[in-house]
Legacy VTK file of the C-alpha trace (Angstrom):
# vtk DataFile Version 3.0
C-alpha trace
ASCII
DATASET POLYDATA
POINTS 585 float
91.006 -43.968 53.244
88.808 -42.199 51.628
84.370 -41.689 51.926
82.740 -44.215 49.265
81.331 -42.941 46.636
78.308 -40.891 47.074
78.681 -40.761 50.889
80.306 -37.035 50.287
77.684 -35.581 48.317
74.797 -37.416 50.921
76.822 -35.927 54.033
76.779 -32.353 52.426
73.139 -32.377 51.531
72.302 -33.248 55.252
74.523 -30.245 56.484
72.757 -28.527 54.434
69.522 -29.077 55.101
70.385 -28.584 59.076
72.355 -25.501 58.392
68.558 -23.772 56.969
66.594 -25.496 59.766
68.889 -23.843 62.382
68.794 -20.407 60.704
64.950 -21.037 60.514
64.889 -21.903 64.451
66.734 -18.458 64.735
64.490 -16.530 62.546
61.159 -18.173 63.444
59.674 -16.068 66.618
57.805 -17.765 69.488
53.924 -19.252 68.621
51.811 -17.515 70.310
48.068 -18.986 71.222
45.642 -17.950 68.850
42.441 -15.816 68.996
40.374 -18.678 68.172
37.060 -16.487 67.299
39.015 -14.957 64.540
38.553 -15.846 61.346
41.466 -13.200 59.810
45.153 -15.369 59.305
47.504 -13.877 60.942
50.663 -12.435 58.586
53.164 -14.769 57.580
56.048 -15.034 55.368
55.914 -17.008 52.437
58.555 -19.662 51.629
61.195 -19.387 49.687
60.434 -21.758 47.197
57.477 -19.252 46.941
58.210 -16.111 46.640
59.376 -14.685 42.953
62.670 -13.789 41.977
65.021 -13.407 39.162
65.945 -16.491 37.515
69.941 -17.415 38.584
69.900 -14.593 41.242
70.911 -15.787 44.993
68.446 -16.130 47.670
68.469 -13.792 50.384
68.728 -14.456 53.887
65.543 -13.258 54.629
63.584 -15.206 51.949
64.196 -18.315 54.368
63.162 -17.052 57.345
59.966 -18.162 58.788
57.030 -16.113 60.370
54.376 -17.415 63.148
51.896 -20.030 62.307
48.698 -18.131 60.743
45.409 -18.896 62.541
43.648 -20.957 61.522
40.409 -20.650 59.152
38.874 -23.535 60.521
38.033 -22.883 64.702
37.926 -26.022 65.997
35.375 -24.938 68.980
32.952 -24.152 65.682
33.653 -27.237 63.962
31.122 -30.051 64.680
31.343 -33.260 62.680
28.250 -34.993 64.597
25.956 -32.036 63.605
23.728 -33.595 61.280
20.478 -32.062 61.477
19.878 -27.994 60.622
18.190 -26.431 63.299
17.430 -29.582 65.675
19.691 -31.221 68.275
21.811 -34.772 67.002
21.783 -37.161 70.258
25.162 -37.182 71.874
26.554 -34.663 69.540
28.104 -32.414 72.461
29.436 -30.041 69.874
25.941 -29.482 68.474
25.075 -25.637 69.056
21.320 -26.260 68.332
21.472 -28.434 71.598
20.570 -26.836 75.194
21.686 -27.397 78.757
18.263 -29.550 78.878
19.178 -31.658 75.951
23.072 -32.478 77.385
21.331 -33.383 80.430
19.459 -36.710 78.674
22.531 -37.623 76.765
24.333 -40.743 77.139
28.293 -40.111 75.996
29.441 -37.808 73.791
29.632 -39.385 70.150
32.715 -37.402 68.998
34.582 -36.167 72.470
37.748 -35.098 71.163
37.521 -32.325 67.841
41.199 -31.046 66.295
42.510 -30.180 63.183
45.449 -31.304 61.176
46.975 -33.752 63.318
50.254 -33.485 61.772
51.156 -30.171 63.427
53.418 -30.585 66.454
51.528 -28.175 68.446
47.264 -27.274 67.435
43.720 -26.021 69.464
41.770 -29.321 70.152
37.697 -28.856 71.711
37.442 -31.537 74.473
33.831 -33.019 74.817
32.602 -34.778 78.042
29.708 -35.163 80.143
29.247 -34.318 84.286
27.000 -37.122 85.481
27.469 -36.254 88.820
25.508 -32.374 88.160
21.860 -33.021 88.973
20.976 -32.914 86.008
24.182 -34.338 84.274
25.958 -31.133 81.968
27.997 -30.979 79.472
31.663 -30.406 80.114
33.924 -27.836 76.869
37.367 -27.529 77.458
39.473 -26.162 74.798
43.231 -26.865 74.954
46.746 -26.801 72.795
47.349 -30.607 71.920
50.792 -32.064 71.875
51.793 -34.085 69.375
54.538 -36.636 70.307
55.955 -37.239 67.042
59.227 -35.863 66.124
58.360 -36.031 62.394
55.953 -32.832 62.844
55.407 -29.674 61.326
56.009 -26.754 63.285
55.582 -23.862 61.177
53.493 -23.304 58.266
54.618 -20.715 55.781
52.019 -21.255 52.706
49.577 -18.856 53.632
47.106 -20.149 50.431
47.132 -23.829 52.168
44.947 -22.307 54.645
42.353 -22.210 53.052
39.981 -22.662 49.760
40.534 -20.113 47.538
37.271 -18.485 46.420
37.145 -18.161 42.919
35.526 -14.748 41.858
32.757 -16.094 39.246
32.512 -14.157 35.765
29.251 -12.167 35.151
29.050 -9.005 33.106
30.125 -6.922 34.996
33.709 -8.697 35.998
34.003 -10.597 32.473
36.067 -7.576 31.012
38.224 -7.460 34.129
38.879 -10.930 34.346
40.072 -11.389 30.531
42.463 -8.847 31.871
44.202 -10.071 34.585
44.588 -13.449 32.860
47.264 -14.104 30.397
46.112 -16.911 28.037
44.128 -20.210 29.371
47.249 -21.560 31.117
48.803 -20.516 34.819
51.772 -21.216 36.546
52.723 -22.259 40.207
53.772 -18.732 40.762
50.686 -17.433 39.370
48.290 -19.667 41.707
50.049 -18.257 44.730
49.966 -14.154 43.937
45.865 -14.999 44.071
44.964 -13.354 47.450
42.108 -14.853 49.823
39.113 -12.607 50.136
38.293 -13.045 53.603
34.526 -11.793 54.601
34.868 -9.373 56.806
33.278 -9.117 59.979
29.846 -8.628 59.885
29.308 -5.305 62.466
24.975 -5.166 62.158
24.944 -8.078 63.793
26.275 -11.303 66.241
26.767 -14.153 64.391
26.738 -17.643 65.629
30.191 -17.973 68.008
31.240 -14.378 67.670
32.617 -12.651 70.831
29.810 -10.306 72.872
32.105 -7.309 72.684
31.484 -4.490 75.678
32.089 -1.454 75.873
35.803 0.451 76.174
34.612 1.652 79.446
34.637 -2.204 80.912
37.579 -3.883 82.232
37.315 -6.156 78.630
36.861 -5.557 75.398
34.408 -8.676 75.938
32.461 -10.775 77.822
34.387 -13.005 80.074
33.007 -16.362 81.074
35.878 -17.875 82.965
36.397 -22.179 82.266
39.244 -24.259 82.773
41.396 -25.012 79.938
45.029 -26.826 80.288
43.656 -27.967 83.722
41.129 -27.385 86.619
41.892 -24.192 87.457
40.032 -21.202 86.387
41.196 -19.054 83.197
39.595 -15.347 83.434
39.639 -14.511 79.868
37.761 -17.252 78.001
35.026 -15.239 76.228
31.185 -15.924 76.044
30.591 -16.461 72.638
27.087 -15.894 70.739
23.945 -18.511 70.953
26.979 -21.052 72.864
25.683 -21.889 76.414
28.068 -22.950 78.474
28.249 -24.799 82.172
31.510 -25.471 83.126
33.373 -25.708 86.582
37.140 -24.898 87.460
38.954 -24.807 90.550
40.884 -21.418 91.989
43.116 -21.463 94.448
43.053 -18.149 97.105
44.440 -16.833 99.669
42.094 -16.655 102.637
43.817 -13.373 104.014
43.595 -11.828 100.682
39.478 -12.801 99.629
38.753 -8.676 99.711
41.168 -8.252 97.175
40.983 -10.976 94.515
38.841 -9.477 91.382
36.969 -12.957 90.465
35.020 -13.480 93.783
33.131 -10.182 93.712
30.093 -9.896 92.070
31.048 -6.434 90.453
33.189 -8.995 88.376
30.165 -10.231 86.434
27.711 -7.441 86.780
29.808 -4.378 86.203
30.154 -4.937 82.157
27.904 -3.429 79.387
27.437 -5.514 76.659
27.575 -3.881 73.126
24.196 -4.344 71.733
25.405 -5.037 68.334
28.968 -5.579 67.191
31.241 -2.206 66.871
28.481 0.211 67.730
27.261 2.226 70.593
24.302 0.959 72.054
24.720 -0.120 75.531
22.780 -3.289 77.318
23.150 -2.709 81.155
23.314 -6.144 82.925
21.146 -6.388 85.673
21.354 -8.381 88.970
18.224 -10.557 88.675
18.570 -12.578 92.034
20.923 -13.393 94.865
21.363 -16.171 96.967
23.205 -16.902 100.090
24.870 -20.085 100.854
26.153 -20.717 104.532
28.747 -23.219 105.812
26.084 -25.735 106.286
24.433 -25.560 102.819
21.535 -23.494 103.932
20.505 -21.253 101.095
18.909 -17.963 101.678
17.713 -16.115 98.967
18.029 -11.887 99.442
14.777 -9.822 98.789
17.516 -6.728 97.517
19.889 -6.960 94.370
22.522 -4.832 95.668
26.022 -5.814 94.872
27.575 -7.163 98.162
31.823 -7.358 98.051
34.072 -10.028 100.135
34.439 -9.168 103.725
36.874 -11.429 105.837
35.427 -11.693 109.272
36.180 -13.621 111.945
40.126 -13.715 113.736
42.736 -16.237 114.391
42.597 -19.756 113.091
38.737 -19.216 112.736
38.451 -16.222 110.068
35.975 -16.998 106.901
35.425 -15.050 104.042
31.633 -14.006 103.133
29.752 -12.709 100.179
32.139 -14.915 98.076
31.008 -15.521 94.579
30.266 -19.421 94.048
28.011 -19.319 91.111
27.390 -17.348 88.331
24.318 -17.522 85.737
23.818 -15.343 82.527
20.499 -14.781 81.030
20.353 -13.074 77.504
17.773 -12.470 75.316
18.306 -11.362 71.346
16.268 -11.409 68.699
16.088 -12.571 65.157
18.394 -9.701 63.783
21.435 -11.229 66.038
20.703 -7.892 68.498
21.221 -8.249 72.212
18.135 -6.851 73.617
18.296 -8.156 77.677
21.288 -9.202 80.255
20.720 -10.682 83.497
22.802 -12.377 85.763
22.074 -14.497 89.291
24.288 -15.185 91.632
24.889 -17.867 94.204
27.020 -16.373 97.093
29.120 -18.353 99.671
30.811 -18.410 102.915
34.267 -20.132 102.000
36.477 -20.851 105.193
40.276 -22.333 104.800
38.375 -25.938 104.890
36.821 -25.641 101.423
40.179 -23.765 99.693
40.634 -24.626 96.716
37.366 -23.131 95.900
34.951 -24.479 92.952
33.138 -22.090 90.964
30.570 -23.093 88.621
29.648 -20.279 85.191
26.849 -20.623 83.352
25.676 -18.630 79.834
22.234 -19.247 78.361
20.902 -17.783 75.333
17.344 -17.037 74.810
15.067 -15.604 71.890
12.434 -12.925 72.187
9.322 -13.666 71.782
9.404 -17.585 72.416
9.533 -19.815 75.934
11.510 -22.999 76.580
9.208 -26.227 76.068
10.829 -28.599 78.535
11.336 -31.893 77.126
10.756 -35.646 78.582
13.413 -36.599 76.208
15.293 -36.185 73.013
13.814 -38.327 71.656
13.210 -41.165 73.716
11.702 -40.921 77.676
14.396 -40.445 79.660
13.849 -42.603 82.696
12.334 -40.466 85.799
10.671 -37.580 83.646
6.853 -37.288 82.952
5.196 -38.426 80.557
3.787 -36.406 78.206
0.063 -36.372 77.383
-2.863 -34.451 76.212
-6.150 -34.840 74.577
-7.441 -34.262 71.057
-10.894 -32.124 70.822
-11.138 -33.006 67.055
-10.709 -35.586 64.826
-7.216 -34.461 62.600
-6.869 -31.669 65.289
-3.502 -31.213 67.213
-3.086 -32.250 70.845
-3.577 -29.780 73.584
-1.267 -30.081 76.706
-1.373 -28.688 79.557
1.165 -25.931 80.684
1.832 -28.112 84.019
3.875 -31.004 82.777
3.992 -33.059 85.620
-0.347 -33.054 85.449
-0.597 -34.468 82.136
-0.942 -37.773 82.961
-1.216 -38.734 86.913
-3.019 -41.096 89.576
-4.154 -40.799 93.050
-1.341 -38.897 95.742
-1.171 -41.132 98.908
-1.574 -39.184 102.543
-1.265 -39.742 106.065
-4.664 -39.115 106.485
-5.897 -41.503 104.112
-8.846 -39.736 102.802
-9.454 -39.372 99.610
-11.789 -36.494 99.278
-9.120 -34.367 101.948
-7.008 -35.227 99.006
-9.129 -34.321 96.194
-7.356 -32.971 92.759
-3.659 -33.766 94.333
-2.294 -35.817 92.330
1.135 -37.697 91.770
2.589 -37.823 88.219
3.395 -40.436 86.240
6.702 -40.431 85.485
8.347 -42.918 82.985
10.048 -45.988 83.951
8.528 -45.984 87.517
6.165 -48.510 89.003
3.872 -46.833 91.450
1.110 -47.791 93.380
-1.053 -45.062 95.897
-4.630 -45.263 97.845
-6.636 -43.826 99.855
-10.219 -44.415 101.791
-13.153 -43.323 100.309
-16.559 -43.437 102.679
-19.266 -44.544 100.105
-21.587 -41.234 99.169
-22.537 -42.897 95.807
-20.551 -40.561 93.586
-17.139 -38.731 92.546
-15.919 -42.556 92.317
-14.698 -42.788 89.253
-13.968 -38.923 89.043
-11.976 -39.475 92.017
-9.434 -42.292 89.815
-9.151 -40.915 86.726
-8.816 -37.329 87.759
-9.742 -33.787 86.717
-8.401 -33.516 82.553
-7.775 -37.997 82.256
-5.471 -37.604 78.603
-7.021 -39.426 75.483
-3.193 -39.748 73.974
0.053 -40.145 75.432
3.218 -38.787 73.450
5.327 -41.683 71.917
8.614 -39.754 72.128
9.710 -37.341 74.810
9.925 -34.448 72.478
6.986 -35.480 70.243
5.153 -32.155 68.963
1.427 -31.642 69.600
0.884 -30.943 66.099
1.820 -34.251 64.835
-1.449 -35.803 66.178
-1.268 -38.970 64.360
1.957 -40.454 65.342
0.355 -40.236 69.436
-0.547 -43.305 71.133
-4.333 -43.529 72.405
-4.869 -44.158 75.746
-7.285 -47.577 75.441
-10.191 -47.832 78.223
-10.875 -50.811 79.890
-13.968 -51.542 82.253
-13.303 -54.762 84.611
-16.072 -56.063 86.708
-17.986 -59.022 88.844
-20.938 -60.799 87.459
-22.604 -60.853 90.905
-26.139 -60.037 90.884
-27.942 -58.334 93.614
-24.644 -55.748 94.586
-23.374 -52.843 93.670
-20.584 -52.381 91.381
-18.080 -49.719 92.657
-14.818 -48.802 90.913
-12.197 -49.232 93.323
-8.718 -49.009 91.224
-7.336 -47.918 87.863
-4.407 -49.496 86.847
-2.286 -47.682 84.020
-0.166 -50.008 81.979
2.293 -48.664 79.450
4.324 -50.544 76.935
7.354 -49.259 75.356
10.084 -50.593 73.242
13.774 -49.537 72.105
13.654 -47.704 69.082
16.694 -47.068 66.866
20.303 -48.100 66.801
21.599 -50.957 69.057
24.254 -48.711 69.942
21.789 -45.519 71.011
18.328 -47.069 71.523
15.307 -44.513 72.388
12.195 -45.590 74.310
9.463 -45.017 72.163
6.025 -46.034 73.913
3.692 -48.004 72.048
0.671 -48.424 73.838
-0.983 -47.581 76.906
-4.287 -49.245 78.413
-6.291 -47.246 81.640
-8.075 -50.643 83.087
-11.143 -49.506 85.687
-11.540 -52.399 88.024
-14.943 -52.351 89.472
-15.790 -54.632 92.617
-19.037 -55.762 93.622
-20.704 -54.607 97.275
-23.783 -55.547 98.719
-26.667 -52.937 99.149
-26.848 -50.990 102.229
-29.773 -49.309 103.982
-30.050 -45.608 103.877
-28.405 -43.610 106.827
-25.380 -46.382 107.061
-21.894 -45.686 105.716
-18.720 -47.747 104.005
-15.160 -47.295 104.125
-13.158 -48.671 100.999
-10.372 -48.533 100.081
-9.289 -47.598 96.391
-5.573 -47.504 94.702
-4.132 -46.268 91.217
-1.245 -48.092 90.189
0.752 -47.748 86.747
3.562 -49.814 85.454
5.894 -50.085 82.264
6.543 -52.947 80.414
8.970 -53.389 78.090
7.988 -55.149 75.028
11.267 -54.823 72.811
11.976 -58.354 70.616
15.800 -59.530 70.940
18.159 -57.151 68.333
19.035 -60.145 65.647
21.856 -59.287 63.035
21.079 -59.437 59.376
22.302 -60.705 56.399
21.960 -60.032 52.613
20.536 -62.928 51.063
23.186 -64.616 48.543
22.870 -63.469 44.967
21.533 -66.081 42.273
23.540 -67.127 40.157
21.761 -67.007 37.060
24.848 -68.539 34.226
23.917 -70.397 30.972
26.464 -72.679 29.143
26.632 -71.737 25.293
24.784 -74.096 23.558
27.892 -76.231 22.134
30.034 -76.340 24.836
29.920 -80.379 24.911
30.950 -80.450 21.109
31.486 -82.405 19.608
30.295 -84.894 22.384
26.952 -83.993 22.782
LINES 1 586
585 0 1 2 3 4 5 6 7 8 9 10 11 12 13 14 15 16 17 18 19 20 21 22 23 24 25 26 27 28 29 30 31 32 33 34 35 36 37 38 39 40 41 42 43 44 45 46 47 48 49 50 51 52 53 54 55 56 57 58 59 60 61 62 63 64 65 66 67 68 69 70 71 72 73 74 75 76 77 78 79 80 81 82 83 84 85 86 87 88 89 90 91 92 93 94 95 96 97 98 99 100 101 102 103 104 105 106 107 108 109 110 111 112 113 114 115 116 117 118 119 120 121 122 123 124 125 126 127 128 129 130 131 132 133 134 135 136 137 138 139 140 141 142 143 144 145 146 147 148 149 150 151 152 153 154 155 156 157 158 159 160 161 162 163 164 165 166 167 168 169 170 171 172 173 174 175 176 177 178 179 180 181 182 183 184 185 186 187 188 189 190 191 192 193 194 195 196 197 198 199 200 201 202 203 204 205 206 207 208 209 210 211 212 213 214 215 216 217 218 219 220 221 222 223 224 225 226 227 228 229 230 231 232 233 234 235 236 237 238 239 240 241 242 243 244 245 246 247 248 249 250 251 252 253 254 255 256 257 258 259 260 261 262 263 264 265 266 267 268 269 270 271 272 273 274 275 276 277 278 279 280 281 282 283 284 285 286 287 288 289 290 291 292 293 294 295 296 297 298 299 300 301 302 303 304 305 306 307 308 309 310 311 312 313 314 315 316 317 318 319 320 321 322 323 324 325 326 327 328 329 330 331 332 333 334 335 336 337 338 339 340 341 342 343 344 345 346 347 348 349 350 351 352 353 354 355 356 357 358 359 360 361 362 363 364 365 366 367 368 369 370 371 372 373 374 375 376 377 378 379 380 381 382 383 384 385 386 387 388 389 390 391 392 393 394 395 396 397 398 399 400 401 402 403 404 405 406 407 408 409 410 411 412 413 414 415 416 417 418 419 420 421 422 423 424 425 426 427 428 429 430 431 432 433 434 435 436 437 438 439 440 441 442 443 444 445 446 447 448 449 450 451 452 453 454 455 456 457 458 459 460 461 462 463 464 465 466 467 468 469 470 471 472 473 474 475 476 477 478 479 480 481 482 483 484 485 486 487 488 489 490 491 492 493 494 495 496 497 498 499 500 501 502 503 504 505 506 507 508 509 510 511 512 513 514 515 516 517 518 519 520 521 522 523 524 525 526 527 528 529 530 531 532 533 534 535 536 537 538 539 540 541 542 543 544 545 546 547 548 549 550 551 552 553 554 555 556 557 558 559 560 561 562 563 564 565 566 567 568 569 570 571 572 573 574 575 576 577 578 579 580 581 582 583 584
């Protein structure tokens, strides 16, 4: 008995088709992970349904063969989907590069966690986002691994090298125009036409690191860059991730050691990390010499011990029997560079926390960080970004002018404070310590004050009381209008005959969410000093008083209930014709 119809044709079509994938298996080499801070595709072989040949002639074996997946134009640990705003840090956008170590500290969750590509390909790079809230203070976590993707309907292999990427049209001027009419034949192109068109790649810029380029070094080094080693696929520490430009990094990984062997393993030493010269521009000869800019010593207990030298100190296994431990082991490492404007390294440091690891603490953690800073400016720590981040000062400072900016002080934890409490309860031992006022804590401190009849009220309020407190926790001082005065308040007895003493200032600041219900910020609103004076009878001259005076401060929150809203229903504004009841009306 015989197929049915059309069953012979379908079963040849399907050997077929698994006939070319099995020559393509054989043909197609292994993928091989990608240099993801390259922008230049590698070569690949185009399709056969691609490439030109004569009409009617047979295809040739090697016109179906396959070669390795291109890299990709698009580097997923560049590509940020959350970055928003140019030049200014997006809250919990963990991919953001204009965001610090200070600003992932104050964030919340990470709004995108998980950045990929085409999710269609069965194997692709994928940027993992998370947060560390156990770090004190909480850090951002990049890992960067191959994703899987389950689905056996996948594509394995590309072959269109043009589907890469945008072609960039080359736009006519006068100078092309001639050139242009040339190469074109008529106003009408074919498929085979579109693909011939070669992508102009920009080549690598070599005056200057751009933003996530690798710091190259110098052929003498054991790298052609500088490594910062992370964990990828899993915890454990992979040597040859590189430090890319104006991306600071924290991350922790895990390596596992050999106690016996701790002289002889390359990543504990601190030669490692300090032994490299970083290029001071891209492809040229300039050297920048990192230097060891501190060292500290960490002993079984915790103990830390900062060293006075900066001498590079190797491994040495000490110790015998069950009982040996491994010193001078590298726990910690912390890059410092400084460029400038022109993308030019101009300064490498490095500081290193040391260990003493023993068989208890194997495997050992190791914790890399990379920081990026620009010549000529300093760091403004922030309260927040932009709300007050709960346990941070808050910021003040005073206005000498009307329209003027504020001036702050370079001390941000004496912007705003009240009285220090002591065992000795004195206030004038105390006199000009003070205890900051940090947001979202209640406090409440005192001391005794033996009546002399002055410094009272100087003692309260302070040396340098603020007239305006910063609504946001990265508010700028030149944006003097959107600060929140700082309201004075005198409170006292009606008693005649006495003296009126102030004896406490209580600070009370009010703050509301501010935002989206899903992020709110704390934005405060206002803030009111109240002096409370009491009332003490007259005493002769010669005798003394002891009082006691406080300074207390406390937040209120003053945010109305989050209602939902709703668009008001349109009116319906309709007009029968005006003989639509004819002939009845």
């Amino acid at each position: 008995m015989g197929p049915p119809p059309g069953l012979a044709p379908l079963l040849l079509v399907l050997q077929g088709c698994w006939a070319s994938m099995s020559a393509q298996d054989r043909a197609t080499p292994a993928v091989t992970t990608e240099d993801l801070s390259s922008t230049e595709p590698a070569p690949a072989i185009l399709g056969p349904s691609l490439s030109p040949r004569t009409p009617g002639a047979p295809r040739t074996p090697e016109s179906s063969a396959s070669g390795p997946r291109p890299t990709p134009v698009t580097d997923v640990a560049a590509l940020c989907v959350c970055d928003l705003s140019p030049a200014q840090c997006d809250v919990n956008c963990c991919c953001d590069p204009d965001c610090s170590s200070m600003d992932f500290s104050v964030f919340s969750a990470c709004s995108v966690p998980v950045v990929m590509g085409d999710s269609q390909f069965c194997t692709q790079k994928a940027a993992i986002y998370s947060l560390n809230f156990k770090a004190n203070p909480p850090e951002r976590v990049f890992k960067l691994i191959d994703q899987i993707n389950p689905s056996i309907f996948c594509i394995r292999i590309t072959n269109y090298k043009p589907a890469l990427s945008f072609i960039n049209p080359e736009v006519p001027d006068e100078n092309n125009f001639d050139r242009l009419m040339k190469t074109t034949t008529g106003f009408t192109l074919n498929a085979e036409s579109d693909v011939s068109f070669s992508t102009k790649l920009d080549a690598p810029s070599t005056t200057k690191y751009e933003y996530g380029a690798q710091l190259q070094t110098s052929n003498d080094s054991s790298a052609p860059f500088l490594r910062l080693p992370s964990p990828l696929m899993s915890s454990l520490c992979a040597d040859d991730n590189p430090a890319a430009f104006l991306v600071n990094q924290a991350v922790t990984c895990t390596r596992r050691m050999d106690l016996e062997q701790c002289e002889e393993i390359e990543a504990l030493s601190m030669a490692r990390y300090s032994s490299p010269t970083i290029l001071r521009v891209p492809n040229s000869g300039k050297k920048v010499f990192i230097t060891i800019q501190s060292i500290v010593i960490q002993s079984l207990n915790k103990t830390l011990t900062p060293l006075e030298h900066t001498d590079v100190l190797w491994p040495t296994l000490v110790g015998s029997g069950q009982e040996k431990i491994c010193i001078h082991v590298v726990l910690e490492v912390k890059y410092s560079l400084t460029y400038t404007e022109k993308g030019e390294i101009m300064k490498a440091a490095v500081s290193f926390l040391l260990g003493t690891v023993s068989s208890a603490v194997i495997p050992l953690q190791q914790k890399f960080e990379i920081h990026f800073t620009q010549q000529g400016t300093k760091p403004v720590p922030l309260s927040g970004n932009p709300g007050y981040v709960v346990g941070l000062p808050v910021a003040a400072g005073f206005q000498p002018q009307k329209g003027s900016g504020i001036i702050q002080t370079t001390n941000r934890y004496g912007q705003l404070t009240i009285l220090r409490s002591s065992a000795e309860q004195d206030c004038l031992a105390v006199e000009g310590i003070r205890t900051p006022v940090l947001f979202g804590y209640n406090m409440q401190s005192g001391c005794k004050l033996r009546l002399v009849a002055r410094k009272v009220k100087d003692l309260l309020k302070g040396q340098g009381f603020p007239d305006y407190v910063a609504p946001f926790g990265n508010s700028q001082a030149q944006d003097a209008l959107d600060w929140v005065p700082v309201h004075f308040a005198t409170l006292s007895s009606n008693v005649k005959d006495s003296c009126q003493l102030p004896v406490a200032l209580v600070i009370e600041v009010k703050w509301t969410k501010y935002g989206s219900l899903l992020n709110p910020q704390a934005r405060i609103v206002n803030v009111t000093a109240n002096l409370i004076s009491s009332s003490f009878p007259e005493t002769s001259a010669g005798n003394e008083r002891t009082v006691l005076i406080s300074t207390a401060v406390t937040f209120a929150a003053v945010s109305a209930p989050a209602e939902a809203g709703f668009r008001a229903r349109p009116a319906i504004n309709a007009r029968l014709p005006f003989n639509y009841f004819f002939p009845f009306a």
